[in-house]
MARLOFI-480849 format. One record per residue (C-alpha): residue in one letter; x, y, z. Coordinates in Angstrom, 1 decimal. Each point is the difference from the previous one (the first is absolute). Layout:
A:X:Y:Z
...
This chain:
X:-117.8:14.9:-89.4
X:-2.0:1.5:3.0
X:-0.2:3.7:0.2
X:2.0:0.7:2.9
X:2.9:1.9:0.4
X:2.3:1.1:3.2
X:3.2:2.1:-0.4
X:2.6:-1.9:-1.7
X:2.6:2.1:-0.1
X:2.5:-0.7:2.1
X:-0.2:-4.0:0.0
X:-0.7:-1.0:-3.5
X:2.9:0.3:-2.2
X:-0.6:0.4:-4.3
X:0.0:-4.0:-0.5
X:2.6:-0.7:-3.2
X:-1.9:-2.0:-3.0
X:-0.9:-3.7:0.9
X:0.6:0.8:3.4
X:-2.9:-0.4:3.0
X:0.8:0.8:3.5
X:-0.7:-2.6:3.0
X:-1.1:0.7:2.9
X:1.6:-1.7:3.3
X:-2.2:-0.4:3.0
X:2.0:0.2:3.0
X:-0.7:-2.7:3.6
X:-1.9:0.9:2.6
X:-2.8:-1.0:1.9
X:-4.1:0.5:-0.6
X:-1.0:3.8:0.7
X:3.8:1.1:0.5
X:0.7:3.0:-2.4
X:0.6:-0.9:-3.9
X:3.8:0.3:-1.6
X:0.5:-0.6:-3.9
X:2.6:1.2:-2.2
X:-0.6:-0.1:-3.5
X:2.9:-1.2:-3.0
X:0.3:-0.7:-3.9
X:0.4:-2.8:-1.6
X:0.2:-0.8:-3.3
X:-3.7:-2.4:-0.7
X:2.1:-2.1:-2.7
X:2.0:-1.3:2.8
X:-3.0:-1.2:2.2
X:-1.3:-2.8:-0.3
X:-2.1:-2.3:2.7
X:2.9:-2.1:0.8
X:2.4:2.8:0.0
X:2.1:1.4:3.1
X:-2.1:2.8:0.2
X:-3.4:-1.7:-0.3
X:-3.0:2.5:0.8
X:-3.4:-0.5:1.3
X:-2.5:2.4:-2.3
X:-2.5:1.7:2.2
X:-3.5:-0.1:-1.6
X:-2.6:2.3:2.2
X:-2.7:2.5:0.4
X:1.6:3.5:0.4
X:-3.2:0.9:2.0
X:-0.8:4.0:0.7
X:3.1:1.9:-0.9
X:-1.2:2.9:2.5
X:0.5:-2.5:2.8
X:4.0:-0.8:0.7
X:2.7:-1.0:2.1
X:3.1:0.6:0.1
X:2.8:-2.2:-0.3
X:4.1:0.6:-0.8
X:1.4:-0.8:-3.1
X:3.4:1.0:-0.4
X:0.2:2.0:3.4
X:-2.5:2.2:-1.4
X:-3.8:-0.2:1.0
X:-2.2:-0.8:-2.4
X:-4.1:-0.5:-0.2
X:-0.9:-3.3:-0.9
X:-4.2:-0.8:0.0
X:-1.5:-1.7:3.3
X:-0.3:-3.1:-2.1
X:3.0:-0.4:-1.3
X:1.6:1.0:3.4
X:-2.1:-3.2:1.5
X:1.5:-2.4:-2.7
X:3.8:1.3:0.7
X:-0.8:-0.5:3.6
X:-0.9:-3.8:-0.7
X:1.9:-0.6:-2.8
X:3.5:1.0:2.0
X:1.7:-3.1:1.3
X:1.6:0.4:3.8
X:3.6:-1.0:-0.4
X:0.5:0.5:-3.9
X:0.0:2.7:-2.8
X:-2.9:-0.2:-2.4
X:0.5:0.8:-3.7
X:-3.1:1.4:-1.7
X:-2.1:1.5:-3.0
X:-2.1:2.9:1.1
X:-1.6:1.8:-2.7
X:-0.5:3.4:2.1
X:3.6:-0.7:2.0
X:2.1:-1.0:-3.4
X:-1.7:2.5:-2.7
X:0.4:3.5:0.0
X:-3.4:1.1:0.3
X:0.7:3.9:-0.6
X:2.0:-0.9:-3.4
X:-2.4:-0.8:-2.7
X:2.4:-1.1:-2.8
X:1.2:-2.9:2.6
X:-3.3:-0.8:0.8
X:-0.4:-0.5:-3.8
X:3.0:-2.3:-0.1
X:-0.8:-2.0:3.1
X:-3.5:-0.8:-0.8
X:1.2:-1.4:-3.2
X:2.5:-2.4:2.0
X:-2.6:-0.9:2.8
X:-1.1:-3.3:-2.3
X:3.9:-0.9:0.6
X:0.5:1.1:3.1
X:-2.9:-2.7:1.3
X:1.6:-2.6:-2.0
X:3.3:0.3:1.3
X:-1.1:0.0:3.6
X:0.8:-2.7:2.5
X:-3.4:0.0:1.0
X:-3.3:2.2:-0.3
X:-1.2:1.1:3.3
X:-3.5:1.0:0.3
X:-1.0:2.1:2.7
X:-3.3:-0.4:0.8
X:-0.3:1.7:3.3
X:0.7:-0.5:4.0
X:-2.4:-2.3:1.9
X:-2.7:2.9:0.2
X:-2.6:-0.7:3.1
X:0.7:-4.4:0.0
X:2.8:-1.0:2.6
X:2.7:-2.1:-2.1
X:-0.9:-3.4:0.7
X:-3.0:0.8:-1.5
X:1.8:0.5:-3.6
X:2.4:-2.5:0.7
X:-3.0:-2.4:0.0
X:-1.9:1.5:-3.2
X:3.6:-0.6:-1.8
X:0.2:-3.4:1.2
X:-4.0:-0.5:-1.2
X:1.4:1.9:-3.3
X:2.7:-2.6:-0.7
X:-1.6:-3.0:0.5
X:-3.5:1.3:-1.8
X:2.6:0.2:-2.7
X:1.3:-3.3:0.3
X:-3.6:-0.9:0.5
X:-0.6:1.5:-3.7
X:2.6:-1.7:-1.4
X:-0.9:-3.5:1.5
X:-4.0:-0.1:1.1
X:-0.2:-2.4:3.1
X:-0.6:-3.5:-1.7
X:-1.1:-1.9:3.0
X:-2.1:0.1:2.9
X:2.7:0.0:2.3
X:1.7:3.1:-2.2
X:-2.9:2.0:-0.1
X:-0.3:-0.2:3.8
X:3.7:1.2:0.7
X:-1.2:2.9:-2.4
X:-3.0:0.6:1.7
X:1.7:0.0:3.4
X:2.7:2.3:-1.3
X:-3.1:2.7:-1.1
X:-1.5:-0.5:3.5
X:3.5:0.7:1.9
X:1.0:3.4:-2.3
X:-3.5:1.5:-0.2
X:1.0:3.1:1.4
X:2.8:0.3:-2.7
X:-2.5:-1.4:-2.8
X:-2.0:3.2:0.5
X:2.6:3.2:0.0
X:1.5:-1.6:-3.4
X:-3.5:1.3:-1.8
X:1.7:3.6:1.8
X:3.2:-0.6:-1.7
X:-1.2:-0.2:-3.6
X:-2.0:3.2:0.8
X:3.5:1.7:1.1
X:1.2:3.2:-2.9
X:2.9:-1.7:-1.2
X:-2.5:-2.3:-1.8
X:-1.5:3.3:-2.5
X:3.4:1.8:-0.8
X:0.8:-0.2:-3.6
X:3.9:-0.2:0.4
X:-0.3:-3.3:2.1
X:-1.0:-1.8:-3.2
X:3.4:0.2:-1.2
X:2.1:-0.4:2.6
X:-1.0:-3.8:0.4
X:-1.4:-0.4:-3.0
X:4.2:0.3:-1.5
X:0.6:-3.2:1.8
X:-0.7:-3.2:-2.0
X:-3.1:-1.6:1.0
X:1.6:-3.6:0.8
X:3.5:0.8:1.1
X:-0.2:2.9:2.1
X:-3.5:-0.3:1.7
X:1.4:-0.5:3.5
X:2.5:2.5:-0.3
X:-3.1:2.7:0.1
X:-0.5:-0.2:3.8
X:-3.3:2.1:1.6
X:0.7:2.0:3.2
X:-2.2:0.3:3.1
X:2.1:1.4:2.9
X:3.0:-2.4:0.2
X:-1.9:-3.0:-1.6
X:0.4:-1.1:-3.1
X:-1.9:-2.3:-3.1
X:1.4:-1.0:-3.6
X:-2.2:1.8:-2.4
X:-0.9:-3.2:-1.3
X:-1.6:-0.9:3.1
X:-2.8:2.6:0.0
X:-0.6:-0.4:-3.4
X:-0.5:-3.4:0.0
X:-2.4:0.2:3.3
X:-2.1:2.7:-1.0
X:0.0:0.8:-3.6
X:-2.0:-2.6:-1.3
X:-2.6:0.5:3.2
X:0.0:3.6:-1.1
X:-1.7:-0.9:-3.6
X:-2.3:-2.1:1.9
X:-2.1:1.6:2.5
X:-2.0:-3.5:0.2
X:3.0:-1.4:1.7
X:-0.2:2.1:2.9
X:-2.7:-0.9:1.8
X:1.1:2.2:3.0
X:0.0:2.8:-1.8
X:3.4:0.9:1.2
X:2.3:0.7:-2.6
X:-2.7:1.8:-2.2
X:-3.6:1.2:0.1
X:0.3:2.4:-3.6
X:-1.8:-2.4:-2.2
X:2.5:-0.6:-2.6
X:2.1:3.8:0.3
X:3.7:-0.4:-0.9
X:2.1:-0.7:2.5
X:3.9:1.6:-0.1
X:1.8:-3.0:0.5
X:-1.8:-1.8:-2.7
X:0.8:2.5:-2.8
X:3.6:0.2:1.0
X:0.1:-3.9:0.3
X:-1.7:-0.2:-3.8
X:2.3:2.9:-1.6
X:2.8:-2.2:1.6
X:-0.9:-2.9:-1.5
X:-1.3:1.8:-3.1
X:3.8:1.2:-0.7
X:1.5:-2.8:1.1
X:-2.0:-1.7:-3.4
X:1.0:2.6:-2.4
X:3.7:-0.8:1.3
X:-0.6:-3.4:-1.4
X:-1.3:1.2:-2.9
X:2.6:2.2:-0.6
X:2.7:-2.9:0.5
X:-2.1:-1.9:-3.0
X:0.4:3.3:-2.0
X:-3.5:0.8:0.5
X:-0.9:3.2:0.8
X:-2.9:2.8:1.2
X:0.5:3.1:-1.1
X:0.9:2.8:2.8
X:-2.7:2.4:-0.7
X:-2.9:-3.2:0.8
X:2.0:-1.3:3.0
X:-0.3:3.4:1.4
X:-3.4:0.6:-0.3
X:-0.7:-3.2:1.3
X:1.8:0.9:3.1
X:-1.0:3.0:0.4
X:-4.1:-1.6:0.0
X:1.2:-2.1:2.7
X:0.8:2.8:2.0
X:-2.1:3.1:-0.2
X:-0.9:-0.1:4.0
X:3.4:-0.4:0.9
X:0.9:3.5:1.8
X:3.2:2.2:-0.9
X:1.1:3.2:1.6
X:1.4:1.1:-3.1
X:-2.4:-0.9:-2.9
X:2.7:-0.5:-2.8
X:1.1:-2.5:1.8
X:-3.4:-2.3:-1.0
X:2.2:-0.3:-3.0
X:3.5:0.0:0.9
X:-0.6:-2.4:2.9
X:-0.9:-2.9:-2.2
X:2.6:0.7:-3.1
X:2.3:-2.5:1.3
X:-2.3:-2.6:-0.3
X:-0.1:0.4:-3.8
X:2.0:-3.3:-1.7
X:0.8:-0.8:-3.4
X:2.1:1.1:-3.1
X:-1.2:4.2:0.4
X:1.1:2.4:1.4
X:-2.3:3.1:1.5
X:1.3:3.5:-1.6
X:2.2:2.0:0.7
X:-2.7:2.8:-0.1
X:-2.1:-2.3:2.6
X:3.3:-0.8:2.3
X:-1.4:1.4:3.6
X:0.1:3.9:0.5
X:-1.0:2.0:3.4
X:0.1:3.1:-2.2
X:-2.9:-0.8:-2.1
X:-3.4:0.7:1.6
X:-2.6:-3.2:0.4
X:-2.2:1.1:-2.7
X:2.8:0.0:-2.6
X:1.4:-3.7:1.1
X:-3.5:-1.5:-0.1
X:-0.5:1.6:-3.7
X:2.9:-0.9:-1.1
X:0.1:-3.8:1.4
X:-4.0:-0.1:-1.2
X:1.1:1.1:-3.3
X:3.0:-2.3:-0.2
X:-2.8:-2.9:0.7
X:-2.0:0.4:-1.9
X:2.6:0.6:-3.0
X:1.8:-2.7:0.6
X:-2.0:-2.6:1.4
X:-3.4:0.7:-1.0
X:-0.6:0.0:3.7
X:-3.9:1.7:-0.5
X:-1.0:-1.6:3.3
X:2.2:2.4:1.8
X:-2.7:2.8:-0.8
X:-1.9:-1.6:3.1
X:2.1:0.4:2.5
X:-1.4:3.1:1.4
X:-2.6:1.1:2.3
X:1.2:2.9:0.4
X:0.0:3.5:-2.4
X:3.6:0.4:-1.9
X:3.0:0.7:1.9
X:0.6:4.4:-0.8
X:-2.3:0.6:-2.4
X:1.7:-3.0:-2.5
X:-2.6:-1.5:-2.4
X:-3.0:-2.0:0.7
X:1.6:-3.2:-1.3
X:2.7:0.2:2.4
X:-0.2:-2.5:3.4
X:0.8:1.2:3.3
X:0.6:-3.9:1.0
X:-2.3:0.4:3.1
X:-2.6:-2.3:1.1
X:-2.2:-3.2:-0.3
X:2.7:-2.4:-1.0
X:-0.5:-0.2:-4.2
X:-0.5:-2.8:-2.4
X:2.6:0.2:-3.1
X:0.2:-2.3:-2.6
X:2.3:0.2:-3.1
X:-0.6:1.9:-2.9
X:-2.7:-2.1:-1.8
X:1.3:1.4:-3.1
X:3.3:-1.0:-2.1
X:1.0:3.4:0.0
X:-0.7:3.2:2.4
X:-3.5:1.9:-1.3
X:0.7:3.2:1.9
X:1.4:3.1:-1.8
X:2.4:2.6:1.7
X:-0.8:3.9:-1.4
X:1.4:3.0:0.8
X:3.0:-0.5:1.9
X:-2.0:-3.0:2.1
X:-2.7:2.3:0.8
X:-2.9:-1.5:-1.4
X:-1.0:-3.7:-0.6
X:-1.9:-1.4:-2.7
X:-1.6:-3.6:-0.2
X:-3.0:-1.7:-1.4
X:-2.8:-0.4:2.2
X:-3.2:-1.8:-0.3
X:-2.8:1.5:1.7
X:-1.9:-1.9:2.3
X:-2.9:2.4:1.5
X:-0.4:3.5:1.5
X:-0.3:1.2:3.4
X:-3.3:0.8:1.0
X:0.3:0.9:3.9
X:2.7:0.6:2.6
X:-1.3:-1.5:3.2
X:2.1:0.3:3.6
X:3.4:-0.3:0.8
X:0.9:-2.5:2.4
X:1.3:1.1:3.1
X:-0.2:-2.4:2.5
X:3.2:0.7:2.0
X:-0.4:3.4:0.4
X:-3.0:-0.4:2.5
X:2.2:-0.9:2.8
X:-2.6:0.7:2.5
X:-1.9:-3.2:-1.3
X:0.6:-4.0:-0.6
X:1.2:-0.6:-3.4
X:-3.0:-2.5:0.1
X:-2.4:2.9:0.8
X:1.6:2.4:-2.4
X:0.0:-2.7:-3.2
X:-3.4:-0.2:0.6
X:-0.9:3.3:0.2
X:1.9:0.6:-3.4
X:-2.0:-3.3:-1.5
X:-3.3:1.5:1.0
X:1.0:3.9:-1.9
X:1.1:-2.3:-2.9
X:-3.2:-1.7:-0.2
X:-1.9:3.2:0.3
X:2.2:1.0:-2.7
X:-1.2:-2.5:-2.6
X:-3.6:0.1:0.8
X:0.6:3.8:-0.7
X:1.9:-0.3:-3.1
X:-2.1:-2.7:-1.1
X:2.7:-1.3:-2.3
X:1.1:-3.2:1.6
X:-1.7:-2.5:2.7
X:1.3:-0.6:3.6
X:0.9:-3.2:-0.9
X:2.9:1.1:-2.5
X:1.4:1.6:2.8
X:0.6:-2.8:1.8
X:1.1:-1.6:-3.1
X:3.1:1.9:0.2
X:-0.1:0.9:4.0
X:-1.3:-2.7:2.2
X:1.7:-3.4:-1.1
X:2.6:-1.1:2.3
X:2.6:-1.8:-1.4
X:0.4:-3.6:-0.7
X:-1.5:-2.4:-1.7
X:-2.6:-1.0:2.2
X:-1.2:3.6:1.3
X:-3.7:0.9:-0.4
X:-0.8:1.9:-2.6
X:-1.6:3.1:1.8
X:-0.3:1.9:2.8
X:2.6:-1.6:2.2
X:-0.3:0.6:3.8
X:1.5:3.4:0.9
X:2.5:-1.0:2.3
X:2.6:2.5:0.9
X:2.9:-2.3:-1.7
X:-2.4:0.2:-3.2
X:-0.6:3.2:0.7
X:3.8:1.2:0.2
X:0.3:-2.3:-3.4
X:-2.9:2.6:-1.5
X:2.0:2.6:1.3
X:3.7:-1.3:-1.1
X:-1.6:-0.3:-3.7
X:-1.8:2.6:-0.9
X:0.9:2.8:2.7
X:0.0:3.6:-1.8
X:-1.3:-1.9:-3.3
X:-3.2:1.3:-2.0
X:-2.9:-1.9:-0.8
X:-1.6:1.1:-3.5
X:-2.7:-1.2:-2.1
X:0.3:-0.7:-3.9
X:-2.8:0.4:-2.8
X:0.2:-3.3:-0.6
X:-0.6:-0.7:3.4
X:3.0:-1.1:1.6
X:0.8:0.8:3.6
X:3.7:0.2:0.7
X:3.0:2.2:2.2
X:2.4:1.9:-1.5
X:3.3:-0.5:1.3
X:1.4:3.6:0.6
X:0.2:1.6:3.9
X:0.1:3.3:-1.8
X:-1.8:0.5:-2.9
X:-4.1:-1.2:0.0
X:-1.4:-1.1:-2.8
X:-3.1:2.4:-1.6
X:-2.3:-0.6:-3.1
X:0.8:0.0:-3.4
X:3.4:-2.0:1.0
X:0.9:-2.6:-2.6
X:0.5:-3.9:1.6
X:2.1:-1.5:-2.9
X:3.1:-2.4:-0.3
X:2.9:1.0:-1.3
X:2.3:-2.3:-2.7
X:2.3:-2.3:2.2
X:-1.6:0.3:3.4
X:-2.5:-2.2:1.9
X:-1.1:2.7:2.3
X:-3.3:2.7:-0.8
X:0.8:3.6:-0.1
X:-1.5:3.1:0.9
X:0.5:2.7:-2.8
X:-1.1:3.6:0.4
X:-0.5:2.2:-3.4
X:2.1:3.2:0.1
X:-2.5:3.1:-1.0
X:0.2:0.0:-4.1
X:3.9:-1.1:0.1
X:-1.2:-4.0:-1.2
X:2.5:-0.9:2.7
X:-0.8:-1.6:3.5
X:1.6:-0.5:3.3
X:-0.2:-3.3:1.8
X:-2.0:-0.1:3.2
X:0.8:-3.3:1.4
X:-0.7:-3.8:-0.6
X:-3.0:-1.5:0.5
X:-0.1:-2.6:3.3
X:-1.5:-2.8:-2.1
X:2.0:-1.0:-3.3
X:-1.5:-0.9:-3.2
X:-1.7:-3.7:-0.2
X:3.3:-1.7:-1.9
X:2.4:1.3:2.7
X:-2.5:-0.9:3.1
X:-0.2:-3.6:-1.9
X:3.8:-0.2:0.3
X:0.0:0.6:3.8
X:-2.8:-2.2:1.0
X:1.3:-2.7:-1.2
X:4.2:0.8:-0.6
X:0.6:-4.1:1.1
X:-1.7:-1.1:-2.8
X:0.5:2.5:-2.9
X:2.8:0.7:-2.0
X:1.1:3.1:-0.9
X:-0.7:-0.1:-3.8
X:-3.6:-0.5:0.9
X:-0.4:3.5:1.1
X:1.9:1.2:-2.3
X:-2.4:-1.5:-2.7
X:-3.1:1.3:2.0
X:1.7:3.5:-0.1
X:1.2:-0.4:-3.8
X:-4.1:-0.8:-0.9
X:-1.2:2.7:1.6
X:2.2:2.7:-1.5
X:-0.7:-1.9:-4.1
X:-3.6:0.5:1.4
X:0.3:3.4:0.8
X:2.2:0.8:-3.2
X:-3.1:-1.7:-2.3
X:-2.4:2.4:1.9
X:2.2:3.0:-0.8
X:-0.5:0.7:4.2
X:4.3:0.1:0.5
X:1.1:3.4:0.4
X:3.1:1.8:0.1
X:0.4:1.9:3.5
X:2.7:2.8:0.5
X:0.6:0.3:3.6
X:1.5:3.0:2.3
């Protein structure tokens, strides 16, 4: 639930339990002022098919600072420029228009019915007679110009699901690309558009079922329209393929995530665990979280609790969240990511979910505690039967076994590419390569060529294995990756990045793993306490878990977990496994 919040007093009624209120968007032509009115219903009695069928708005809020005003219930009221542009498009000329509008239908100012709302939102969606997605107004392209990239969109799609079997096939589809070129070209501008990194999105299709509701998710541009299915099927498979796009046009970021790919695979991932759940098989709520949550860490929210509440609804199975977790605006951010964390890792074993920072904790909360910000994270499940972390002290402190790996030996220079913006990301990731190499040839712990080990492979299977050219899409890649990340040096010799925009890495640091995770961590001794603080992950995970992603087609899962279960009987046998109490 974005943070924004106009005067409410005088048009939103208390709402009665059960009940939601509607908003109704009056006729009228393009750019003529906007009239709603706003009433309650009772969300048992909605239903798609019902007299009083609704269209759920998903959007961007945009810059609260900038509004407009509209009427809604013969009183003005502020509405965001963005959300004024959708009304304005969404509004048909001769009939009423019934709606959900988070910011119009919520009282924004009344935080215990912002509590209760969020936890309907899930239903809300589902009830819907359709999700409308509001990507935007045509922007600087004339709208024939969309109109033809949605017509290239569709039948790319139908292209997808039936390749061109014959000469004379491939020709009509070759024509078609010839004749919507100009459309082909501002799609790769669509995907780029906000509404593609905001964490609430996720749910708000992702409650309709994958098979049966697809095409009632429809994507806005202006007044034109395409079934969600459409886009997904056109681009998302391009999108994990940047050898498919010879043109360059839909992406040139080597492999970065792309926003409609991670909803698309969150969609499809609950739509499995629905299945699962109809065989009474189920994933625990805590792991399905965390896994989520991974996914997500560079989608954007105005209000940073709602990185958790935003994807609560997408949580299936036989569980329920507690009532101590249920969404609450009254509790700051740092106390709902400690508490969620802790829930986690209690109750799932969730130790992965340690990583999913790059950023310093949230208030002054412990070490161990995510902020959910940045890189997008690799989580597995527990790869023990049971959770190995220990709550103490009222959740305070967290203790685990570790097994150390080897010690820091140098700090080298933070990456900071993008905040030269006098220079070409091309000339500024070389600059930062060249400090780096001075770096090593300084510290004299590691080789050049380990840097590009971790730095310089582009991704795929047939990339060279150094020093690729420094193009300005690689170099926006080098800057996309490892962007406010530190390169350090180990005593072992190891050249790596630690995955924290906040907190460097310095020597004497501890590189370990920690029981149930695949990732490396950072650890930092506190004075004479024997207690640390966790400084970050490091970029490149140990050797079982970079086995696992090299070559996920062909592994199965219990073959990692093997390599991981040697490793820790070999570091028992040593006596090297630890027990780490971290704050």
């Amino acid at each position: 639930m974005e943070a924004f919040q106009p005067q409410s007093e005088t048009t939103h009624r208390p709402l009665k339990p059960g009940e939601i209120r509607i908003v109704t968007l009056l006729p009228g032509k393009l750019d003529d002022p906007i009239h709603c009115t706003l009433e309650h219903v009772k969300l048992s009695d909605l239903t798609p098919g019902s007299t009083a069928a609704y269209q759920a708005v998903s959007y961007v809020w945009g810059d609260p600072t900038q509004t407009r005003p509209i009427t809604l219930d013969k009183t003005t009221y502020p509405v965001t420029v963005n959300l004024y542009s959708a009304l304005n498009y969404l509004r048909e000329t001769g009939t009423p228009t019934q709606l959900w509008i988070d910011s119009l239908c919520i009282n924004q100012q009344d935080v215990s019915e912002r509590n209760a709302q969020v936890g309907q939102m899930r239903a809300i969606f589902a009830s819907a007679a359709r999700v409308s997605v509001w990507l935007g107004d045509y922007g600087p392209h004339p709208k024939s110009d969309w109109h033809l990239g949605f017509q290239y969109m569709i039948a790319r799609a139908d292209w997808m699901a039936k390749p061109p079997r014959t000469p004379a096939e491939q020709h009509r589809f070759n024509t078609l690309q010839v004749r919507h070129a100009r459309g082909s070209k501002i799609m790769s501008g669509l995907l780029a558009r906000p509404w593609f990194t905001r964490a609430w999105v996720v749910q708000e299709v992702a409650v309709r079922h994958w098979r049966n509701d697809d095409e009632k998710v429809k994507l806005m541009v202006g007044h034109l329209t395409v079934p969600w299915f459409a886009m997904d099927q056109a681009f998302g498979r391009l999108l994990y393929n940047r050898a498919a796009l010879p043109d360059g046009t839909l992406s040139d970021s080597y492999g970065a995530p792309n926003g409609l790919c991670s909803i698309a695979k969150a969609w499809k991932y609950k739509h499995q665990l629905t299945l699962l759940a109809g065989e009474a098989k189920y994933v625990g709520f805590g792991e399905q979280l965390a896994m989520y949550l991974s996914r997500f860490t560079q989608f954007g929210a105005t209000d940073q609790r709602d990185r958790i509440y935003s994807l609560l609804g997408m949580l299936v199975g036989n569980e329920t969240v507690p009532d101590s977790l249920a969404p609450d605006y009254s509790k700051s951010v740092s106390d709902v990511f400690h508490e969620y964390t802790a829930w986690m890792l209690r109750e799932g074993g969730c130790i992965d979910v340690l990583s999913l920072s790059s950023g310093p904790s949230t208030e002054g909360g412990p070490s161990w505690v995510p902020n959910f910000v940045g890189r997008r994270g690799v989580f597995y499940r527990n790869l023990e039967e049971t959770s190995p972390a220990k709550l103490l002290d009222d959740d305070k402190l967290l203790e685990i076994e570790a097994l150390p790996l080897t010690v820091v030996s140098a700090a080298g220079p933070r990456c900071s590419i993008r905040a030269e913006l006098s220079r070409r990301t091309a000339d500024e990731c070389r600059r930062y390569l060249s400090n780096c190499e001075d770096f090593l040839v300084v510290s004299a712990e590691a080789s050049a060529e380990e840097l590009y080990n971790v730095l310089m492979t582009e991704p795929g299977a047939d990339a060279p294995a150094h020093r690729v050219v420094l193009s300005q899409p690689y170099g926006s890649y080098i800057a996309d990756e490892f962007d406010e990340y530190s390169l350090f040096t180990c005593e072992n010799g190891v050249v790596d990045f630690c995955r924290s925009t906040s907190v460097a890495p310095q020597a004497g640091d501890m590189v370990c793993l920690l029981r149930g995770s695949t990732h490396r961590y950072l650890l930092r001794p506190v004075g004479e306490t024997e207690q640390w603080t966790l400084v970050g992950t490091a970029y490149m995970d140990a050797e079982f878990s970079r086995a696992w992603h090299k070559n996920a087609q062909q592994k199965e899962e219990d073959e990692m977990r093997e390599s991981y279960a040697a490793l820790w009987r070999e570091g028992a046998e040593s006596g090297s496994v630890i027990q780490v109490v971290i704050r």
